[in-house]
mmCIF file of the N, C-alpha and C atoms, coordinates in Angstrom:
data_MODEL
# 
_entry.id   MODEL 
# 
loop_
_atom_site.group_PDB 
_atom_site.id 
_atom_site.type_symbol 
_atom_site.label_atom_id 
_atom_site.label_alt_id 
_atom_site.label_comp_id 
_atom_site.label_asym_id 
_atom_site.label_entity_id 
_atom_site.label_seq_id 
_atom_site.pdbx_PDB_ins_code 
_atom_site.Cartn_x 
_atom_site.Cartn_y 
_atom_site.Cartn_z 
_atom_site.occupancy 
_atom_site.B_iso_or_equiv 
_atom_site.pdbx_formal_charge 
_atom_site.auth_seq_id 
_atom_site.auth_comp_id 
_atom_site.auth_asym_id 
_atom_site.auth_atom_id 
_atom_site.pdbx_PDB_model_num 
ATOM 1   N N  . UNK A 1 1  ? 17.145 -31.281 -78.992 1.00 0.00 ? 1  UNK A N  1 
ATOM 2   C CA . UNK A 1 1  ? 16.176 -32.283 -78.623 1.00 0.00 ? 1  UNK A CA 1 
ATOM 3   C C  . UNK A 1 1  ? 15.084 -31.702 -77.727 1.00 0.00 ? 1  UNK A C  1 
ATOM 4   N N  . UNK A 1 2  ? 15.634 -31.103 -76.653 1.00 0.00 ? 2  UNK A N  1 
ATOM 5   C CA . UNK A 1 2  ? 14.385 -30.545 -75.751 1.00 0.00 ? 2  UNK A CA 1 
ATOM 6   C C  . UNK A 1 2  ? 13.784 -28.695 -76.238 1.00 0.00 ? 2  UNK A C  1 
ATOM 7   N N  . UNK A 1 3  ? 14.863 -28.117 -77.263 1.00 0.00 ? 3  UNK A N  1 
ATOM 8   C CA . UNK A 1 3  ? 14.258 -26.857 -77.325 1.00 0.00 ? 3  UNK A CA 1 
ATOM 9   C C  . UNK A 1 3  ? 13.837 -25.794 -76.154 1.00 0.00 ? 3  UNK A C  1 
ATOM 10  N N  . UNK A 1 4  ? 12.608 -25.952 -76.689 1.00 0.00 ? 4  UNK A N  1 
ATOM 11  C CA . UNK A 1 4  ? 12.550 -24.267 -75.248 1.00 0.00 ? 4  UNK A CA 1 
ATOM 12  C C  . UNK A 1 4  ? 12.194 -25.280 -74.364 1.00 0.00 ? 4  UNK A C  1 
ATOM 13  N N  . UNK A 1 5  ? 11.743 -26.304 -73.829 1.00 0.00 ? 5  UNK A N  1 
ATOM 14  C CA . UNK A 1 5  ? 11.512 -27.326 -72.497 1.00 0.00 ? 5  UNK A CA 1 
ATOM 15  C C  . UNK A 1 5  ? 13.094 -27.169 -71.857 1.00 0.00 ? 5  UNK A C  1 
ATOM 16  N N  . UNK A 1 6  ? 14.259 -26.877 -72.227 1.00 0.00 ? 6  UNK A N  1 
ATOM 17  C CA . UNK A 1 6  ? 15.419 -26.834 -71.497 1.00 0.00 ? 6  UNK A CA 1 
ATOM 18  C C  . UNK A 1 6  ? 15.616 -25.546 -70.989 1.00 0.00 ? 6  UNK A C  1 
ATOM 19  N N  . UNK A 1 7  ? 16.100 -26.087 -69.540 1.00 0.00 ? 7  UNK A N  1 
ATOM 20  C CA . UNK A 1 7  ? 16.470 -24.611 -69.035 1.00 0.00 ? 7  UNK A CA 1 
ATOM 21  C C  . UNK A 1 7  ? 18.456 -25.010 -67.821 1.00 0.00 ? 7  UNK A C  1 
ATOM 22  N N  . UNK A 1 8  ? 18.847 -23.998 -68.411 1.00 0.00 ? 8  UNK A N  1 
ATOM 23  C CA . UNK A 1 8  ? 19.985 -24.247 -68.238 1.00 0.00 ? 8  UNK A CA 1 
ATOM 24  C C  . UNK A 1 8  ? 20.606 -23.471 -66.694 1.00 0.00 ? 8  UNK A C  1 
ATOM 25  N N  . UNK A 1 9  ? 21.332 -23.777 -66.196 1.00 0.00 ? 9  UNK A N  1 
ATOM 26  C CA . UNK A 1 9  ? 21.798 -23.500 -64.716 1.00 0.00 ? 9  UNK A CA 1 
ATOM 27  C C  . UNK A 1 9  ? 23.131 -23.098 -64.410 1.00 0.00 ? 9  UNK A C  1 
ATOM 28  N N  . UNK A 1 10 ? 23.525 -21.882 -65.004 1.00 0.00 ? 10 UNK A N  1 
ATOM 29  C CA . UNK A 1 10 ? 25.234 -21.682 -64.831 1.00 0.00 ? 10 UNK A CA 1 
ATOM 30  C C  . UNK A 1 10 ? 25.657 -20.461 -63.297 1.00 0.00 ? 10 UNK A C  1 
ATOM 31  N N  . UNK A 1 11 ? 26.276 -21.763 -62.237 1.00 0.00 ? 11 UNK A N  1 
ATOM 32  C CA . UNK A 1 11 ? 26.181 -21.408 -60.684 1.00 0.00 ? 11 UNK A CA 1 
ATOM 33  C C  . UNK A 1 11 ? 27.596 -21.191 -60.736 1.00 0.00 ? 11 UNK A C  1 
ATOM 34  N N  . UNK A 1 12 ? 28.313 -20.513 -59.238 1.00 0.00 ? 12 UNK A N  1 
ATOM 35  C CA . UNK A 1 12 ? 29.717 -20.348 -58.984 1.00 0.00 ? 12 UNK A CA 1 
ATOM 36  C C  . UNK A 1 12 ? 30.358 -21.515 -59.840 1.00 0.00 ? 12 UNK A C  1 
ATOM 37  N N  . UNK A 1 13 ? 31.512 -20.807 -60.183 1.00 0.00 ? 13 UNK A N  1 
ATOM 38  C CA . UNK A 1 13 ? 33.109 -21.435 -60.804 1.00 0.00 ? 13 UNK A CA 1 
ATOM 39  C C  . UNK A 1 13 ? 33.194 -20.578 -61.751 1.00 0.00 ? 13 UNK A C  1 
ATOM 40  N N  . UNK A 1 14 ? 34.629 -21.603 -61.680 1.00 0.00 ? 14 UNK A N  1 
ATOM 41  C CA . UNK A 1 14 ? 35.978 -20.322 -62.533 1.00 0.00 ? 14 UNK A CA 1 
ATOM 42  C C  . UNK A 1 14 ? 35.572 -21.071 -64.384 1.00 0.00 ? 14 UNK A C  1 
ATOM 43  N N  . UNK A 1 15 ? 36.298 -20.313 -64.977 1.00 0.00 ? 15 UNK A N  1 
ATOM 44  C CA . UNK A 1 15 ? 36.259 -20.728 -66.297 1.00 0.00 ? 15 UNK A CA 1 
ATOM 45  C C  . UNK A 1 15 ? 35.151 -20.287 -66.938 1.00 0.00 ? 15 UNK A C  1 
ATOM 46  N N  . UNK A 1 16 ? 35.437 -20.460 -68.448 1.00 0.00 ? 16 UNK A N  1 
ATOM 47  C CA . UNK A 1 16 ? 34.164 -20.050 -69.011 1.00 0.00 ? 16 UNK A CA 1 
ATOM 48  C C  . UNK A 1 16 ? 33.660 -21.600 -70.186 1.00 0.00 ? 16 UNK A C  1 
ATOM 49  N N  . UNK A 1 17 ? 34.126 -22.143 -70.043 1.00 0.00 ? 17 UNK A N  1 
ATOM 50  C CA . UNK A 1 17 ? 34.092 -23.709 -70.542 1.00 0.00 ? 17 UNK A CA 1 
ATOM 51  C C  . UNK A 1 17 ? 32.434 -23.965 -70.939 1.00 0.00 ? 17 UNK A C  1 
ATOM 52  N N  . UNK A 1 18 ? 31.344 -23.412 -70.092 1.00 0.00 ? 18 UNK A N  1 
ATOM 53  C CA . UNK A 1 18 ? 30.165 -23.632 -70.387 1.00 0.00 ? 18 UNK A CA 1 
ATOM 54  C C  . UNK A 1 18 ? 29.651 -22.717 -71.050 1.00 0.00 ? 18 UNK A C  1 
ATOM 55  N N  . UNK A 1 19 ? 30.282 -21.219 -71.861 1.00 0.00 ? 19 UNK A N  1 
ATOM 56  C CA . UNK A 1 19 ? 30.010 -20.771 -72.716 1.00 0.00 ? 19 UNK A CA 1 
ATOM 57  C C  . UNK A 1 19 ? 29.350 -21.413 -73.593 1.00 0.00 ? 19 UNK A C  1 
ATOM 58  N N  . UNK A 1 20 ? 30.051 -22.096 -74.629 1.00 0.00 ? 20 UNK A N  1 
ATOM 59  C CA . UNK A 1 20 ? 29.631 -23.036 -76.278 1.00 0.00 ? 20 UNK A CA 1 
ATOM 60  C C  . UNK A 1 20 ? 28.961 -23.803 -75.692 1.00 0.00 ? 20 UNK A C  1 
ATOM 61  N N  . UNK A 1 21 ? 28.620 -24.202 -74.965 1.00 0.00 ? 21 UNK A N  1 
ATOM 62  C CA . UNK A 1 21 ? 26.931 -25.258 -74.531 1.00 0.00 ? 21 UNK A CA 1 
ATOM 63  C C  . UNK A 1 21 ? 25.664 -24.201 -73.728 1.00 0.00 ? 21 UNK A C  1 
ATOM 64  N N  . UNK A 1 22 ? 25.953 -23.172 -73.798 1.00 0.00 ? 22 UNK A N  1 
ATOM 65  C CA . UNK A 1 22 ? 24.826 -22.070 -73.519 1.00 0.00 ? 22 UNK A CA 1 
ATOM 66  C C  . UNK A 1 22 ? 24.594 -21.561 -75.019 1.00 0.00 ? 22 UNK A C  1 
ATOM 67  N N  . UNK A 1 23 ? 25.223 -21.525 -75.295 1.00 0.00 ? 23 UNK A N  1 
ATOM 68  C CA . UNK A 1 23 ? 25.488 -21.129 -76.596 1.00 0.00 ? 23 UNK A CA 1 
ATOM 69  C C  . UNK A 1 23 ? 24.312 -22.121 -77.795 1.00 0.00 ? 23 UNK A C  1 
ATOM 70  N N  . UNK A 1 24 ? 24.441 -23.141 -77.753 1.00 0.00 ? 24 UNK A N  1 
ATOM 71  C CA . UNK A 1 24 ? 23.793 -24.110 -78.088 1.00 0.00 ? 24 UNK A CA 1 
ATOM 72  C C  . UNK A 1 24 ? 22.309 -23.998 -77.350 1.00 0.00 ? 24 UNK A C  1 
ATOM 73  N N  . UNK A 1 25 ? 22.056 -24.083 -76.584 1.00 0.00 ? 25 UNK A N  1 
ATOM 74  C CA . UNK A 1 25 ? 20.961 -24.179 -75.452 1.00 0.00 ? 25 UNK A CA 1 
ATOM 75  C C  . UNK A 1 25 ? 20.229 -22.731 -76.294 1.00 0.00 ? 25 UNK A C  1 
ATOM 76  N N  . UNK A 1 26 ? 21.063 -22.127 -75.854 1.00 0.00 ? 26 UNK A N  1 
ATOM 77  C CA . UNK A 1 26 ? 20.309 -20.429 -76.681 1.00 0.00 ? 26 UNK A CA 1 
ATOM 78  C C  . UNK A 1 26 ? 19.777 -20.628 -78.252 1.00 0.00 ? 26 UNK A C  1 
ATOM 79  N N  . UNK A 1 27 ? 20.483 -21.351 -78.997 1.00 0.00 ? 27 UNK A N  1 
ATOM 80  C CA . UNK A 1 27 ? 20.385 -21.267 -80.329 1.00 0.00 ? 27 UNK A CA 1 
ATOM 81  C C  . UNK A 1 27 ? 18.766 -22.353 -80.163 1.00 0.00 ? 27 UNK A C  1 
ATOM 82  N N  . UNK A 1 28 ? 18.772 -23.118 -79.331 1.00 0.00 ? 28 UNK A N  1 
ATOM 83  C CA . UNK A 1 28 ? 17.503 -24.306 -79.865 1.00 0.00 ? 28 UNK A CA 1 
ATOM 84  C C  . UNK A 1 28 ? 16.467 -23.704 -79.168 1.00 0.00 ? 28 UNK A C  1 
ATOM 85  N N  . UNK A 1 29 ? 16.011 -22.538 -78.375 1.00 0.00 ? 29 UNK A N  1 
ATOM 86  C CA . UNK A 1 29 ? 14.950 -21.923 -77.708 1.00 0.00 ? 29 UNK A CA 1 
ATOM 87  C C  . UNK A 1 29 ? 15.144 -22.074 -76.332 1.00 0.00 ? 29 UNK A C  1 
ATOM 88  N N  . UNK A 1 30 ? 15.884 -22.778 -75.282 1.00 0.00 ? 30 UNK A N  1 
ATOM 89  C CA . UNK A 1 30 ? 16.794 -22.707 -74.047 1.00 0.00 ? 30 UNK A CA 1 
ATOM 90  C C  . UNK A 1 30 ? 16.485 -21.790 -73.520 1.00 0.00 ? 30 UNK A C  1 
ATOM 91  N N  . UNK A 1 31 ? 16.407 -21.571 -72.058 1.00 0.00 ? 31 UNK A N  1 
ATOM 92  C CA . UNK A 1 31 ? 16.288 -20.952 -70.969 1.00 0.00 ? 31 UNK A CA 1 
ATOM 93  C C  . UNK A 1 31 ? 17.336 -20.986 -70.193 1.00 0.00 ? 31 UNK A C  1 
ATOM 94  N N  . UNK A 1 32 ? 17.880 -19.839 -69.645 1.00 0.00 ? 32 UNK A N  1 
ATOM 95  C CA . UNK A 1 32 ? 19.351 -19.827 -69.454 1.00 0.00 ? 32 UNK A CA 1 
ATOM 96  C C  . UNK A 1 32 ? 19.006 -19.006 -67.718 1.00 0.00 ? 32 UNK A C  1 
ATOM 97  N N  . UNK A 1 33 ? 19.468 -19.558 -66.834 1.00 0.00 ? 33 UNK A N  1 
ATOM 98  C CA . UNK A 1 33 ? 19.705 -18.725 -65.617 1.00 0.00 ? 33 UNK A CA 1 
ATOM 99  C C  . UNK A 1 33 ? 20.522 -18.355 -64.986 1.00 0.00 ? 33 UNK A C  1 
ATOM 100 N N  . UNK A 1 34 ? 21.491 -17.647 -64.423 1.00 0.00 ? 34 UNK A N  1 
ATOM 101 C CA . UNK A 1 34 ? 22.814 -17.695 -64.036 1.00 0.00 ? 34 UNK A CA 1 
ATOM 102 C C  . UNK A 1 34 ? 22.850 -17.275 -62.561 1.00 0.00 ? 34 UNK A C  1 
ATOM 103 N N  . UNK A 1 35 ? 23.433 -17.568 -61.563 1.00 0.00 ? 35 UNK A N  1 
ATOM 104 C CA . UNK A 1 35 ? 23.321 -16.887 -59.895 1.00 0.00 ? 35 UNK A CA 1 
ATOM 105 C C  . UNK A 1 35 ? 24.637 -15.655 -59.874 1.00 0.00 ? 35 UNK A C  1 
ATOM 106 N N  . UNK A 1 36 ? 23.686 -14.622 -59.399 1.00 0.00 ? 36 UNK A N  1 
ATOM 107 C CA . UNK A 1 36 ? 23.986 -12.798 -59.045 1.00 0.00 ? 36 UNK A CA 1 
ATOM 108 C C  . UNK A 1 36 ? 25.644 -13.428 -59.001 1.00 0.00 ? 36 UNK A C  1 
ATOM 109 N N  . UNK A 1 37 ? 26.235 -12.351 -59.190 1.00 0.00 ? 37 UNK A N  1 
ATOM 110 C CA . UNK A 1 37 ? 27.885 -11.951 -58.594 1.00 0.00 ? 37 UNK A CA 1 
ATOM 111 C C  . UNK A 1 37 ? 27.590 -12.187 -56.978 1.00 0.00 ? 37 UNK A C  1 
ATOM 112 N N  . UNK A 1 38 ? 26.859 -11.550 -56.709 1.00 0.00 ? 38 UNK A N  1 
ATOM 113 C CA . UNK A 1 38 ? 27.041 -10.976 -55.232 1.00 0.00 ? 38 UNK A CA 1 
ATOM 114 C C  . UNK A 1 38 ? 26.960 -12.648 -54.492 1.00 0.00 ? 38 UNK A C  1 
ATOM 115 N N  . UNK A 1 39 ? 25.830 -13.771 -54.848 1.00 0.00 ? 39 UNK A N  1 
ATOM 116 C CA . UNK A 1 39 ? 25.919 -14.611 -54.000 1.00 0.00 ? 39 UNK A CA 1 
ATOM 117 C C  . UNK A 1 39 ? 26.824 -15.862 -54.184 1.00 0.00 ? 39 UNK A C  1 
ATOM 118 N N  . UNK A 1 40 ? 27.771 -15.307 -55.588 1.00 0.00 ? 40 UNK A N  1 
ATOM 119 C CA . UNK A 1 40 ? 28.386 -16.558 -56.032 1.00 0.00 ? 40 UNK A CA 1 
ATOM 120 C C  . UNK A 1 40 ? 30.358 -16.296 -54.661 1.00 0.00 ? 40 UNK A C  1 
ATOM 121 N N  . UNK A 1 41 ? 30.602 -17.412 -54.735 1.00 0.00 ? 41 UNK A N  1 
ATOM 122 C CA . UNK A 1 41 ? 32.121 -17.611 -54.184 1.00 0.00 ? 41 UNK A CA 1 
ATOM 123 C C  . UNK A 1 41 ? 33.270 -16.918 -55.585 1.00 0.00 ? 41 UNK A C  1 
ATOM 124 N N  . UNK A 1 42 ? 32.625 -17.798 -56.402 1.00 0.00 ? 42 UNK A N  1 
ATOM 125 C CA . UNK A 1 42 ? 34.096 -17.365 -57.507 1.00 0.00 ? 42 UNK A CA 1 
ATOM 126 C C  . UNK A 1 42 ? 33.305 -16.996 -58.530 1.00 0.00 ? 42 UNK A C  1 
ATOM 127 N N  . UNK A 1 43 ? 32.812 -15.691 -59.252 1.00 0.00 ? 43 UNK A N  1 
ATOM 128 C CA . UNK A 1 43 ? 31.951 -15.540 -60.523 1.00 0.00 ? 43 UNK A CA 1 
ATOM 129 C C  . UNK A 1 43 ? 32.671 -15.475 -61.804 1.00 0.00 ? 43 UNK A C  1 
ATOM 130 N N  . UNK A 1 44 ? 33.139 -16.518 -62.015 1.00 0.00 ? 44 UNK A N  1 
ATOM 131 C CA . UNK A 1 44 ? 33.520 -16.803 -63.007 1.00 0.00 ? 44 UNK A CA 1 
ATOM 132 C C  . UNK A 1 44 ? 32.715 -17.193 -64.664 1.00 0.00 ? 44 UNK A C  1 
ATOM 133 N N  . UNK A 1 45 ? 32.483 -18.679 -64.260 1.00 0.00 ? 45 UNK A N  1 
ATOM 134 C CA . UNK A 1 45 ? 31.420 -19.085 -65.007 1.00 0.00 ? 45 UNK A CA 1 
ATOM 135 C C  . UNK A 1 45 ? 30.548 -18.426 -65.380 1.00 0.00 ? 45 UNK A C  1 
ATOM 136 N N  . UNK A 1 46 ? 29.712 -18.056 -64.477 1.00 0.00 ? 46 UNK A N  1 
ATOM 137 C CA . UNK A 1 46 ? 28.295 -16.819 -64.449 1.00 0.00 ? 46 UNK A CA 1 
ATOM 138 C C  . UNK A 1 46 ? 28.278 -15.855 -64.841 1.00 0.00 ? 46 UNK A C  1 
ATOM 139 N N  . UNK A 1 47 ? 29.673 -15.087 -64.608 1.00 0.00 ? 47 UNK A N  1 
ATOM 140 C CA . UNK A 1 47 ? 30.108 -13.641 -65.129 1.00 0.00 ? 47 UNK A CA 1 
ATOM 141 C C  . UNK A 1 47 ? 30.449 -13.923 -66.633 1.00 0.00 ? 47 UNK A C  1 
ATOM 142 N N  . UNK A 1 48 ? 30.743 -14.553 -67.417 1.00 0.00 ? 48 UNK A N  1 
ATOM 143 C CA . UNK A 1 48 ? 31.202 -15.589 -68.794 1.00 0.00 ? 48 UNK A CA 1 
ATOM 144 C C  . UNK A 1 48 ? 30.373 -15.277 -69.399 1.00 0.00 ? 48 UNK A C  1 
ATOM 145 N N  . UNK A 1 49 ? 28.762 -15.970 -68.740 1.00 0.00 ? 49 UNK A N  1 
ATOM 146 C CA . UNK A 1 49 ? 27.836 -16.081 -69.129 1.00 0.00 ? 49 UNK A CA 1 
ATOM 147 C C  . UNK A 1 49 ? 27.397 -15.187 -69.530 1.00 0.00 ? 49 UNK A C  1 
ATOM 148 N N  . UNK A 1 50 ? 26.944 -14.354 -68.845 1.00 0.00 ? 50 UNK A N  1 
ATOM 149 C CA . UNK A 1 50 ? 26.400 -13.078 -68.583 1.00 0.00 ? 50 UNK A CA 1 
ATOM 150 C C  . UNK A 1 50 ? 26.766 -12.114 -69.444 1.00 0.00 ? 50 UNK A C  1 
ATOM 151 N N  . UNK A 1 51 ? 28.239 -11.879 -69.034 1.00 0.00 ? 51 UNK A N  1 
ATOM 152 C CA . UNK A 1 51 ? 28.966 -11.232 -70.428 1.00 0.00 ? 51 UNK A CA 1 
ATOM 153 C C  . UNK A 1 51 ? 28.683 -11.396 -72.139 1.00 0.00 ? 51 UNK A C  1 
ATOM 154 N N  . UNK A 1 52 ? 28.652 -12.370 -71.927 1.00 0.00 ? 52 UNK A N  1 
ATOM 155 C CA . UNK A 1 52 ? 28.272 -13.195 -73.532 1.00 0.00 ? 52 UNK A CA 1 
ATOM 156 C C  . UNK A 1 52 ? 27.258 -13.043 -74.067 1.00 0.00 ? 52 UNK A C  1 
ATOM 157 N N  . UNK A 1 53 ? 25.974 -12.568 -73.118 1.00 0.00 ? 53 UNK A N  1 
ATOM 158 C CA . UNK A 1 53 ? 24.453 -12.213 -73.368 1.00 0.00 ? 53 UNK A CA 1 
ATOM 159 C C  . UNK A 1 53 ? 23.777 -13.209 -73.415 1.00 0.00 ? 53 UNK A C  1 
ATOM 160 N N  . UNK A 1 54 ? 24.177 -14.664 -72.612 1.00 0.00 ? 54 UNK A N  1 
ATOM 161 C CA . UNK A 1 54 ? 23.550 -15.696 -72.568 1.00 0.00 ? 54 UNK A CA 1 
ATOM 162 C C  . UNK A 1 54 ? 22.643 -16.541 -71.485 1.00 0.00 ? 54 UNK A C  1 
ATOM 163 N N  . UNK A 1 55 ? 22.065 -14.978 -71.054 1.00 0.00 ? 55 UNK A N  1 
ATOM 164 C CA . UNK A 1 55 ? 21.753 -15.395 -69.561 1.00 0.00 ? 55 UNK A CA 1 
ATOM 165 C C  . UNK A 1 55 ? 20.190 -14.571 -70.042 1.00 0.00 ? 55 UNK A C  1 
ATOM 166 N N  . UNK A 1 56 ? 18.922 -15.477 -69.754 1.00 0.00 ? 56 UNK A N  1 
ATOM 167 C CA . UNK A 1 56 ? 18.157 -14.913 -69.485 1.00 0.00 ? 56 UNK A CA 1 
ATOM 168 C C  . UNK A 1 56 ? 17.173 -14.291 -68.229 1.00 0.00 ? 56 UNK A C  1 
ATOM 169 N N  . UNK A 1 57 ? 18.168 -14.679 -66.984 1.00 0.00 ? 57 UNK A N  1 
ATOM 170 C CA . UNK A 1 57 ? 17.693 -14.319 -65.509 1.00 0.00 ? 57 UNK A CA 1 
ATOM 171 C C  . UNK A 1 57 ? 18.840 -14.310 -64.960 1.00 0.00 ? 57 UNK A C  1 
ATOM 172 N N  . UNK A 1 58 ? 19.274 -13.531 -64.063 1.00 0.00 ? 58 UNK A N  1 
ATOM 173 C CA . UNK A 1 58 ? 20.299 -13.228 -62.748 1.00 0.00 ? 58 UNK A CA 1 
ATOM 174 C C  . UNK A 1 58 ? 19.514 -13.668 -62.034 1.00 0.00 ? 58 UNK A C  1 
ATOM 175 N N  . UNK A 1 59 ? 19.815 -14.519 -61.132 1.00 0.00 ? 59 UNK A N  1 
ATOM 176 C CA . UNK A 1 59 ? 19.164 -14.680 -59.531 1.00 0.00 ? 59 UNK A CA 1 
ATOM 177 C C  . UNK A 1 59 ? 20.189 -14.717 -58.610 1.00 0.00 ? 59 UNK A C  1 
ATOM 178 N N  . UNK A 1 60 ? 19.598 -14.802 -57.396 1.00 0.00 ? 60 UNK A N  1 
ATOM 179 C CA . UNK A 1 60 ? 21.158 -14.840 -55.990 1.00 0.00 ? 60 UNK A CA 1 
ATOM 180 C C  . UNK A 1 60 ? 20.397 -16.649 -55.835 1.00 0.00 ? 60 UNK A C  1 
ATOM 181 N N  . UNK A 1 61 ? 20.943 -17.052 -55.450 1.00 0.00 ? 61 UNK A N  1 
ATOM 182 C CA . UNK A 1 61 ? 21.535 -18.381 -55.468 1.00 0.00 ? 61 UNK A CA 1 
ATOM 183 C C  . UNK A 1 61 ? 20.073 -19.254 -54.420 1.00 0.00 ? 61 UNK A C  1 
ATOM 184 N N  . UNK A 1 62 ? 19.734 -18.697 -53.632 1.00 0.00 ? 62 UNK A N  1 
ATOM 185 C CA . UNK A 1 62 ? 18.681 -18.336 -52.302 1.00 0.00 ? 62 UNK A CA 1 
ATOM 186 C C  . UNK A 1 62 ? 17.713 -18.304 -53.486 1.00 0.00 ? 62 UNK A C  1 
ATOM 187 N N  . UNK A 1 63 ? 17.271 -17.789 -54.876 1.00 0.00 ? 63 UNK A N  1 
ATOM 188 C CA . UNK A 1 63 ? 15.332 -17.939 -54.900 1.00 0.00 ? 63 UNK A CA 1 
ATOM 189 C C  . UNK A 1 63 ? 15.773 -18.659 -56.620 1.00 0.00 ? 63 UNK A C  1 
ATOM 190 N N  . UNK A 1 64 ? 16.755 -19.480 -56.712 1.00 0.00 ? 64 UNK A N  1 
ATOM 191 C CA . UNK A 1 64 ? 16.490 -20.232 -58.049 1.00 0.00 ? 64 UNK A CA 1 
ATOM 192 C C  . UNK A 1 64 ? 15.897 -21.343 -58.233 1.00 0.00 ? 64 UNK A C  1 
ATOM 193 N N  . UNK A 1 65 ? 15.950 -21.888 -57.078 1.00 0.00 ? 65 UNK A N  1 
ATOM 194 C CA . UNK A 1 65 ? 15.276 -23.492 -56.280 1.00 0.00 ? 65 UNK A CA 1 
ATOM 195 C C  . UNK A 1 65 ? 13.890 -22.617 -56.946 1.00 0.00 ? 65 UNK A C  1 
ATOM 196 N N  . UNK A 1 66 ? 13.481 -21.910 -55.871 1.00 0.00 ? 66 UNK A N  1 
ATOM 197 C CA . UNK A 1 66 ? 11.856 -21.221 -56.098 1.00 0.00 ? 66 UNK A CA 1 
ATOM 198 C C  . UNK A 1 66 ? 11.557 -21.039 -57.620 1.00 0.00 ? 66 UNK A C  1 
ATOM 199 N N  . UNK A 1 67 ? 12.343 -20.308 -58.440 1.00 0.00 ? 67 UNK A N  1 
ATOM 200 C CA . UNK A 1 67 ? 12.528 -20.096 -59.734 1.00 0.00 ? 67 UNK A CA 1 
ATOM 201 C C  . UNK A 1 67 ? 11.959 -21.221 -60.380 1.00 0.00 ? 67 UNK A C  1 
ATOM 202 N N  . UNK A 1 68 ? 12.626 -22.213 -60.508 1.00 0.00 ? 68 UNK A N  1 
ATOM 203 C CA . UNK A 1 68 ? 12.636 -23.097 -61.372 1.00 0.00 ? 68 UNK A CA 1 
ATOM 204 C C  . UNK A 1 68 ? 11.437 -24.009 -60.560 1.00 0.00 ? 68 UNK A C  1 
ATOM 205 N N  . UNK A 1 69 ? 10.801 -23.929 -59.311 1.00 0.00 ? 69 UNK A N  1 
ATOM 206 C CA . UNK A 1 69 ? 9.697  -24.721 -59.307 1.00 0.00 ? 69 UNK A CA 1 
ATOM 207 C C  . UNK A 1 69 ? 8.315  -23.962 -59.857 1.00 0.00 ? 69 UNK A C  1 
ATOM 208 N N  . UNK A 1 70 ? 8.519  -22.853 -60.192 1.00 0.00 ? 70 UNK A N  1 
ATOM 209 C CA . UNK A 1 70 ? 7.261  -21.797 -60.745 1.00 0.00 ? 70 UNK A CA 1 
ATOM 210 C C  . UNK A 1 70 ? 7.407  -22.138 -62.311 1.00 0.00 ? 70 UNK A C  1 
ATOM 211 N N  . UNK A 1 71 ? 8.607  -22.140 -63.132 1.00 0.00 ? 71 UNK A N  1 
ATOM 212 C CA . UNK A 1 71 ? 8.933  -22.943 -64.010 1.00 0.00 ? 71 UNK A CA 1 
ATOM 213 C C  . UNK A 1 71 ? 8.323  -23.912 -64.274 1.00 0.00 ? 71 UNK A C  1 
ATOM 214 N N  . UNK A 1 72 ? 8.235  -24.798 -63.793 1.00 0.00 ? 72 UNK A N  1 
ATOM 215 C CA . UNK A 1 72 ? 7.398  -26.441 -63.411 1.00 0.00 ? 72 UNK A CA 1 
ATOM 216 C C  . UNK A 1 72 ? 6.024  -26.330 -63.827 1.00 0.00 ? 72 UNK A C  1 
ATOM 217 N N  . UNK A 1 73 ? 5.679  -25.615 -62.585 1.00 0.00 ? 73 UNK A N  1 
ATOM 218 C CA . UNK A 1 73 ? 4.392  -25.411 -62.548 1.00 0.00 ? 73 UNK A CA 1 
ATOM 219 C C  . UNK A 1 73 ? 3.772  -24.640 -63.394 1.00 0.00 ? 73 UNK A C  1 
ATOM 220 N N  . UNK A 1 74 ? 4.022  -23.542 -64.038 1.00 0.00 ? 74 UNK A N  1 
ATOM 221 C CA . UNK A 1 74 ? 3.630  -22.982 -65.622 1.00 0.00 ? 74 UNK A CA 1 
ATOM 222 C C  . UNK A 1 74 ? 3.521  -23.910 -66.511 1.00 0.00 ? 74 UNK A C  1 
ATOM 223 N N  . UNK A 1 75 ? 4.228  -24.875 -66.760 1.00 0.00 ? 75 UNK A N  1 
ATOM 224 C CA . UNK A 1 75 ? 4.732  -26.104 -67.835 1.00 0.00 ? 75 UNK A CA 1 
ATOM 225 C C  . UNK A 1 75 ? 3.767  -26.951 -67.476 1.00 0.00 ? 75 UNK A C  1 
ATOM 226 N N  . UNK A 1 76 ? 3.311  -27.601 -66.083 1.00 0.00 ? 76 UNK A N  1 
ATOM 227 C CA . UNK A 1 76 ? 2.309  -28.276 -66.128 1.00 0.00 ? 76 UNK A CA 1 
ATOM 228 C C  . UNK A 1 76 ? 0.994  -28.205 -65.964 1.00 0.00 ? 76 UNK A C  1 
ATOM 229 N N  . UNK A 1 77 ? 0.935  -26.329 -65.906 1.00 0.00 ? 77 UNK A N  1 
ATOM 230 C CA . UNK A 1 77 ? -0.475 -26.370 -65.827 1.00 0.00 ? 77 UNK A CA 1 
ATOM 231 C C  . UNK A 1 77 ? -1.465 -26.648 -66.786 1.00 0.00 ? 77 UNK A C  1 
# 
């Protein structure tokens, strides 16, 4: 439905459960971001991600807020 307008957010936790919905997200033109090893508690999820080749940005957890408002603002200029 949203295509490349979606951008997806996979932060600390365990499991890899949000694999097959990145997965999806990737297949429709999706934007995928995942937060560094280093600033996550448990890199689970993220590391999943990542592994899988479904991550199109690493960030530390500290400049994704920023990230995704430059995001915004590209989109609405």
């Amino acid at each position: 439905m949203y295509g490349s307008g979606l951008t997806a957010l996979v932060l600390t936790g365990m499991g890899q459960d949000g694999v097959e919905g990145l997965r999806t997200v990737k297949a429709r033109g999706g934007h995928v971001i995942a937060q560094d090893e280093r600033s996550s508690v448990v890199f689970g999820m993220n590391g999943k991600a990542i592994e899988n080749r479904l991550v199109d940005e690493v960030l530390p957890l500290d400049t994704i807020g920023r990230r995704l408002s430059e995001m915004i603002g590209a989109r609405t200029a």
